[in-house]
Backbone as a ProteinNet text record, in pm:
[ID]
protein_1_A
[PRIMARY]
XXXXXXXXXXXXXXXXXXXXXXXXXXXXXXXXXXXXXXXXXXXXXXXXXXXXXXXXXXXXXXXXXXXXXXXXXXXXXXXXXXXXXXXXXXXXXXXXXXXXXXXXXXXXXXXXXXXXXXXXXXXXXXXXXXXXX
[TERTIARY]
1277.7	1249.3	1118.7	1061.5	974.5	868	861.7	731.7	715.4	864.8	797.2	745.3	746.1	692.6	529.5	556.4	410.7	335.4	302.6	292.9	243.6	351	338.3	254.2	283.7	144.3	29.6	23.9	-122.4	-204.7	-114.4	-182.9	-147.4	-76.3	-106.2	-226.1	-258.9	-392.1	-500.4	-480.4	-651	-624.1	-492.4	-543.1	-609.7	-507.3	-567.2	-752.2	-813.3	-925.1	-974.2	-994.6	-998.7	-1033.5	-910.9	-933.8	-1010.6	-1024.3	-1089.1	-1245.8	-1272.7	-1387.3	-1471	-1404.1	-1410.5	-1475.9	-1329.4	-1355.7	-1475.8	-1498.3	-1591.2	-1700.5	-1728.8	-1844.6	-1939.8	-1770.7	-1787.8	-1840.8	-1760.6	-1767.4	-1878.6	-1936.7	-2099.9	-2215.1	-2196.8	-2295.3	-2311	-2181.9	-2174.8	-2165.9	-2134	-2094.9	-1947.6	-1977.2	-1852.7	-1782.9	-1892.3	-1813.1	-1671.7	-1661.7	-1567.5	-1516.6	-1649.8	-1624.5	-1593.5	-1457.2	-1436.1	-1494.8	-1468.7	-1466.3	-1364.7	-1379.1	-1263.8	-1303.9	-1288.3	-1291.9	-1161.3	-1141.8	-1014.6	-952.6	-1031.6	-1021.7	-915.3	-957.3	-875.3	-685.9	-675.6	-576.4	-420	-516.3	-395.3	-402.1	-497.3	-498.2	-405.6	-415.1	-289.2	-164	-169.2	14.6	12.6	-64	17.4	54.8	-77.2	-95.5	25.5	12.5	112.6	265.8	298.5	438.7	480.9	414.9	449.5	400.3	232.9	209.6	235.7	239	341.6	464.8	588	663.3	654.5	580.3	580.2	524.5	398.7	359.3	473.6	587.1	663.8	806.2	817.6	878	867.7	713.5	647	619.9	575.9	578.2	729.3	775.7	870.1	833.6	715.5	694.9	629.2	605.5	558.2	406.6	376.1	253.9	164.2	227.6	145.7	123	219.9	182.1	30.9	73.4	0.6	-112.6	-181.3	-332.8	-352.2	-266	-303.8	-314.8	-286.1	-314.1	-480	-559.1	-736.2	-740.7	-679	-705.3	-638.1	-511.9	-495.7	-535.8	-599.3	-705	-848.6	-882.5	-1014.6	-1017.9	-896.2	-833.3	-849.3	-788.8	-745.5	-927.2	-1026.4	-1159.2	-1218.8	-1188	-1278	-1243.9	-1107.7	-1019.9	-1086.4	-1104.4	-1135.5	-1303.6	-1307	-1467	-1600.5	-1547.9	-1656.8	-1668.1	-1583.9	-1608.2	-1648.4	-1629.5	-1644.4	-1811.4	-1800.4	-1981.7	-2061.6	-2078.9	-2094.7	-2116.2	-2015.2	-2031.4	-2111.1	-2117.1	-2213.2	-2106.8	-1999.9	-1945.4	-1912.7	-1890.6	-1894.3	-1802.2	-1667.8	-1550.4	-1509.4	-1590.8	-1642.2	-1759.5	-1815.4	-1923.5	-1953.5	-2011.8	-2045.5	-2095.9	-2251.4	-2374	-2451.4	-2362.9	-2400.1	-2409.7	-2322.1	-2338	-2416.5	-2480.3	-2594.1	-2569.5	-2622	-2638.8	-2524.7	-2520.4	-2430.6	-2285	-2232.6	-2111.2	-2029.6	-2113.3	-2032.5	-2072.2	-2023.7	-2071.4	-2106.7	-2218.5	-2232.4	-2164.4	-2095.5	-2106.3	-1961.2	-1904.7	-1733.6	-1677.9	-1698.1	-1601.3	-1665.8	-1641.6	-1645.9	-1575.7	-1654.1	-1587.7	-1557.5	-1602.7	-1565	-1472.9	-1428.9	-1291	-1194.1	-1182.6	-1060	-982.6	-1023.2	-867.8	-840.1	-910.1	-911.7	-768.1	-799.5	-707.8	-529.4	-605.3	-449.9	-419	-418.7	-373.9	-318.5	-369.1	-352.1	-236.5	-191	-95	-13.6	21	80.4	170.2	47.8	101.6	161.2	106.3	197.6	308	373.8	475.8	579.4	514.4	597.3	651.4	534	589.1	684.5	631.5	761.8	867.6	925.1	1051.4	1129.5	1022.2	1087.5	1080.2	1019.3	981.9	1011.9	999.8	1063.9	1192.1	1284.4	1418.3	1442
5002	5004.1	5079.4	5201.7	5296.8	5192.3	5087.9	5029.4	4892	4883.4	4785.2	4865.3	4956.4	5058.8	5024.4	5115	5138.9	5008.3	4905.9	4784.1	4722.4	4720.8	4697.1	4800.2	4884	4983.7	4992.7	4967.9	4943.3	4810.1	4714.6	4573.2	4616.8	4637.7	4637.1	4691.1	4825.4	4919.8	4824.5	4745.3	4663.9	4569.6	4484.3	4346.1	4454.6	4524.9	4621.3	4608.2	4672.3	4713.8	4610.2	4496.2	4351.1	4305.2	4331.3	4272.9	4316.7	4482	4495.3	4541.7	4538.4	4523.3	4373.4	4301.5	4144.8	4120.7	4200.6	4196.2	4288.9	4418.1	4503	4397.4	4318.8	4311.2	4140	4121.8	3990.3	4067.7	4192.5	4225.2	4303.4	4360.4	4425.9	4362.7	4289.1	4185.7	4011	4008.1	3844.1	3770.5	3786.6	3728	3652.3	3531.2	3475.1	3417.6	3499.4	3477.7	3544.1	3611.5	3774	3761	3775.2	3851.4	4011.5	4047.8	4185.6	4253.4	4335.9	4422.8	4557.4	4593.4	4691.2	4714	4851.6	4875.2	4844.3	4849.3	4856.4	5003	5073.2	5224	5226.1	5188.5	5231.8	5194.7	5091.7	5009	5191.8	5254.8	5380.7	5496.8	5431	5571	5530.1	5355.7	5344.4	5360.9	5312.9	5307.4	5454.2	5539.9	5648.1	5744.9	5723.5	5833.9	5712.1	5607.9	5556.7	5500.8	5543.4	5532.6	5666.8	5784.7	5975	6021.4	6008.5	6097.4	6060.9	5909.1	5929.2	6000.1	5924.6	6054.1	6201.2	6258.2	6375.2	6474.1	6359.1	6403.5	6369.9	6310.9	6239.8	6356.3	6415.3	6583.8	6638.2	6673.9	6830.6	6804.7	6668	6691.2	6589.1	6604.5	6536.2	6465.8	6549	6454.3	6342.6	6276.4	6097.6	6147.9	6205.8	6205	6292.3	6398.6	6518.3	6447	6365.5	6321.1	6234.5	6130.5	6004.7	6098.8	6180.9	6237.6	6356.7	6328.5	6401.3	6388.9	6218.8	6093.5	6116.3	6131.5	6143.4	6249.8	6377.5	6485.6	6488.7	6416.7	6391	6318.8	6210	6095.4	6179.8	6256.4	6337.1	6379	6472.8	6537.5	6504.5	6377.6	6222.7	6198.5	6150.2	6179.7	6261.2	6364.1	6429.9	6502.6	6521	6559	6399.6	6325.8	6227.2	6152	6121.4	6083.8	6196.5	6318.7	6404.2	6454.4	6450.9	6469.7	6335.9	6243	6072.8	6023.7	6112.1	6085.8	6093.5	6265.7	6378.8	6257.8	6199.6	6098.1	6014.6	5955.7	5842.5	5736.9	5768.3	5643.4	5658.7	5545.9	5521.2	5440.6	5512	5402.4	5341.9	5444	5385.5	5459.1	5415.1	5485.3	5395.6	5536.2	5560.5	5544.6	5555.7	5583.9	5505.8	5411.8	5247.7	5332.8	5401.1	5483.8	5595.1	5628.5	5703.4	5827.4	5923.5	6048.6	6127.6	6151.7	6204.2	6127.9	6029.9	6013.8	5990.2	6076.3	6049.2	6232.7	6213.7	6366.6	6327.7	6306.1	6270.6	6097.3	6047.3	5885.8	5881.9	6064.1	6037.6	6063	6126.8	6133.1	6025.5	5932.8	5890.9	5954.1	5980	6068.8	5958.3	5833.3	5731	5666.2	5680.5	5631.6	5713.6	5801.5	5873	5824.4	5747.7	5641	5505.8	5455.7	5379.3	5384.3	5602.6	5626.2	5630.5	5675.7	5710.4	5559	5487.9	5297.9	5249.7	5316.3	5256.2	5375.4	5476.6	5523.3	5483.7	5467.3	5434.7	5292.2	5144.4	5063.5	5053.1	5186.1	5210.7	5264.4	5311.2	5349.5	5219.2	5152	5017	4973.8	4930.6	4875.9	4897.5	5009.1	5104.3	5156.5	5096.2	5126.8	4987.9	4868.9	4788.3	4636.4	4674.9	4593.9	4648.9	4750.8	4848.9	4831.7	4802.9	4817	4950.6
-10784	-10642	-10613.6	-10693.9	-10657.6	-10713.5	-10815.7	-10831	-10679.8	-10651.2	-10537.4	-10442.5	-10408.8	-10269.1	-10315.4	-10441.9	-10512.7	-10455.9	-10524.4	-10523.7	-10390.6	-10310.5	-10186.2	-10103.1	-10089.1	-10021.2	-10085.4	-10201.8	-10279.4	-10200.5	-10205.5	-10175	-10050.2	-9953.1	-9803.1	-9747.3	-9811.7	-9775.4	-9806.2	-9952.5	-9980	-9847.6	-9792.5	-9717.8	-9589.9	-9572.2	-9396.1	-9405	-9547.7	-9568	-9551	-9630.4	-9611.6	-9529.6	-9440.1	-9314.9	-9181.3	-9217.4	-9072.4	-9108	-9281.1	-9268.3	-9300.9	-9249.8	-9230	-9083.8	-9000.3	-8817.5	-8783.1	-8845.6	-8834	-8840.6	-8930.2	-8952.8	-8826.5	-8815	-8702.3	-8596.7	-8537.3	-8394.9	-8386.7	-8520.9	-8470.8	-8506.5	-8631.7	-8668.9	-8606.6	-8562.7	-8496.8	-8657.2	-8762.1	-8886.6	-8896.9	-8909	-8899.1	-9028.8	-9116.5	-9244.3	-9268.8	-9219	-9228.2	-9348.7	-9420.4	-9546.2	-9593.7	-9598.1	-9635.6	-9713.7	-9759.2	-9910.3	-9882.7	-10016	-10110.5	-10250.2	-10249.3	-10415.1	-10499.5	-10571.4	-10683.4	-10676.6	-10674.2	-10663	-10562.4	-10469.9	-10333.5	-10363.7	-10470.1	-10477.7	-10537.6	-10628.8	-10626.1	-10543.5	-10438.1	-10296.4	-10241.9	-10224.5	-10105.6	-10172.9	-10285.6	-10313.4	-10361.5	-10343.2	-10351.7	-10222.3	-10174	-10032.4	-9944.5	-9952.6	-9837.1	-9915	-10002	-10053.6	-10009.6	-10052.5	-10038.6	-9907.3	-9893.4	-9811.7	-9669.9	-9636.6	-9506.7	-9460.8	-9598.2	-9601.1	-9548.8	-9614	-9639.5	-9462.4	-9452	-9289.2	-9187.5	-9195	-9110.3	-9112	-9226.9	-9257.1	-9222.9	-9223.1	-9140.5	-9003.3	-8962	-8799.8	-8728.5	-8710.3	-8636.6	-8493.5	-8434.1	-8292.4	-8321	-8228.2	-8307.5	-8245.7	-8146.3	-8086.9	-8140.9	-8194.6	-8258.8	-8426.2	-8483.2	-8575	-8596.7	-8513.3	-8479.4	-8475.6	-8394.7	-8420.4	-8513.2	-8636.1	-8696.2	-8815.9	-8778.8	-8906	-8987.5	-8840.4	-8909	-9002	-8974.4	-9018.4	-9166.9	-9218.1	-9301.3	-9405.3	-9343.6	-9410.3	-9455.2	-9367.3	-9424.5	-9502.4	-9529.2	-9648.1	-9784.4	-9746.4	-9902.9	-9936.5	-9806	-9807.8	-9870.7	-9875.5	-9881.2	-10060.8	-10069.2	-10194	-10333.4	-10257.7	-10378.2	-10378.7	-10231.3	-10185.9	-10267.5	-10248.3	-10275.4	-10389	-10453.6	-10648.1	-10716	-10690.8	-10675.4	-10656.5	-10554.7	-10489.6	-10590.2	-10657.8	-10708.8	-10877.8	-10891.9	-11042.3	-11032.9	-10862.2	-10898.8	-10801.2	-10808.2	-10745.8	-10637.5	-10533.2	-10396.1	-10387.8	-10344.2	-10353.6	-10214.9	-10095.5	-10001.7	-9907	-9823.6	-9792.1	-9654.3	-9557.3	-9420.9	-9350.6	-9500.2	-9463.8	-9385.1	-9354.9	-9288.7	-9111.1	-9060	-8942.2	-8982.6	-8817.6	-8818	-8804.2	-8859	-8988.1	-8872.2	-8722.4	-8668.3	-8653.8	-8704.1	-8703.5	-8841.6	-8943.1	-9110	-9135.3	-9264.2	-9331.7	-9479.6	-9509.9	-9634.2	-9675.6	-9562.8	-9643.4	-9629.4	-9668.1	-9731.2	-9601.3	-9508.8	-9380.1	-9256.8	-9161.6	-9064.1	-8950.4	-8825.8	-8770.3	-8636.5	-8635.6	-8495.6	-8583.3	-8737.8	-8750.3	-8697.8	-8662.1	-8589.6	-8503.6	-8412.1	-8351.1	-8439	-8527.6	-8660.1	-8718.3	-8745	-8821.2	-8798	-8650.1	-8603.3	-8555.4	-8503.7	-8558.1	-8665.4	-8742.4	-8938.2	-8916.3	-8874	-8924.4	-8850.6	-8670.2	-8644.9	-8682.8	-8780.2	-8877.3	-8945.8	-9020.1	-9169.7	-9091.6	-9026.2	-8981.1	-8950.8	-8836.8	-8828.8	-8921.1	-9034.3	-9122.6	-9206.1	-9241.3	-9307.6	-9280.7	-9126.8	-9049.4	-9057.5	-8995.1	-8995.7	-9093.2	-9217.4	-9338.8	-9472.9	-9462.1	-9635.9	-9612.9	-9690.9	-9768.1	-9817.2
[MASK]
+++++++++++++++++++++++++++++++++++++++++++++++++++++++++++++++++++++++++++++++++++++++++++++++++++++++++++++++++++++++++++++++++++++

């Protein structure tokens, strides 16, 4: 059962990514290719941070509202804990730098993803209430 979670939140996080940097790129570029992207990398952030670390934030805060914005602050975390030693090698498992120098920190934090984030968590929540077994 713990490899279908795995599994499934791995591939849910790449289609999410997929997909909204597909729409991202329609709704600011007018590209109607909506061609995504994703690293591979990302594939054991999600199945891990979203098999556990939802969990785990859903423990410590119990209100749904104090959670929900405090989804970004947790994601920065995962950002910044893996983005910035990552950088540092050479690799870019995703990057910012595409926004202008006041709304990233180095490439690894986005700071106008912050209602992004708290969306994607309020998702992963749905889903994981009313689609996980």
């Amino acid at each position: 059962m713990l490899i279908n979670h795995l599994l499934f939140w791995g591939m849910f996080g790449l289609i999410v990514e997929l997909l909204f940097t597909a729409f991202r790129e329609l709704i600011t570029k007018k590209n109607y290719n909506l061609i995504g992207h994703t690293s591979i990398w990302m594939f054991p952030i999600y199945s891990l941070g979203l098999t556990y670390g939802f969990d785990f934030i859903k423990q410590i805060i119990q209100y749904d509202i104090l959670r929900y914005f405090s989804y970004p602050f947790w994601i920065w975390g995962v950002e910044l804990l893996i983005g910035y030693p990552t950088s540092k090698l050479g690799i870019r498992i995703w990057d910012y730098r595409y926004l202008s120098d006041k709304q990233h920190w180095r490439g690894i934090i986005s700071y106008v993803h912050f209602p992004v984030w708290i969306l994607f968590g309020v998702l992963v929540e749905l889903v994981g209430k009313y689609f996980i077994i």
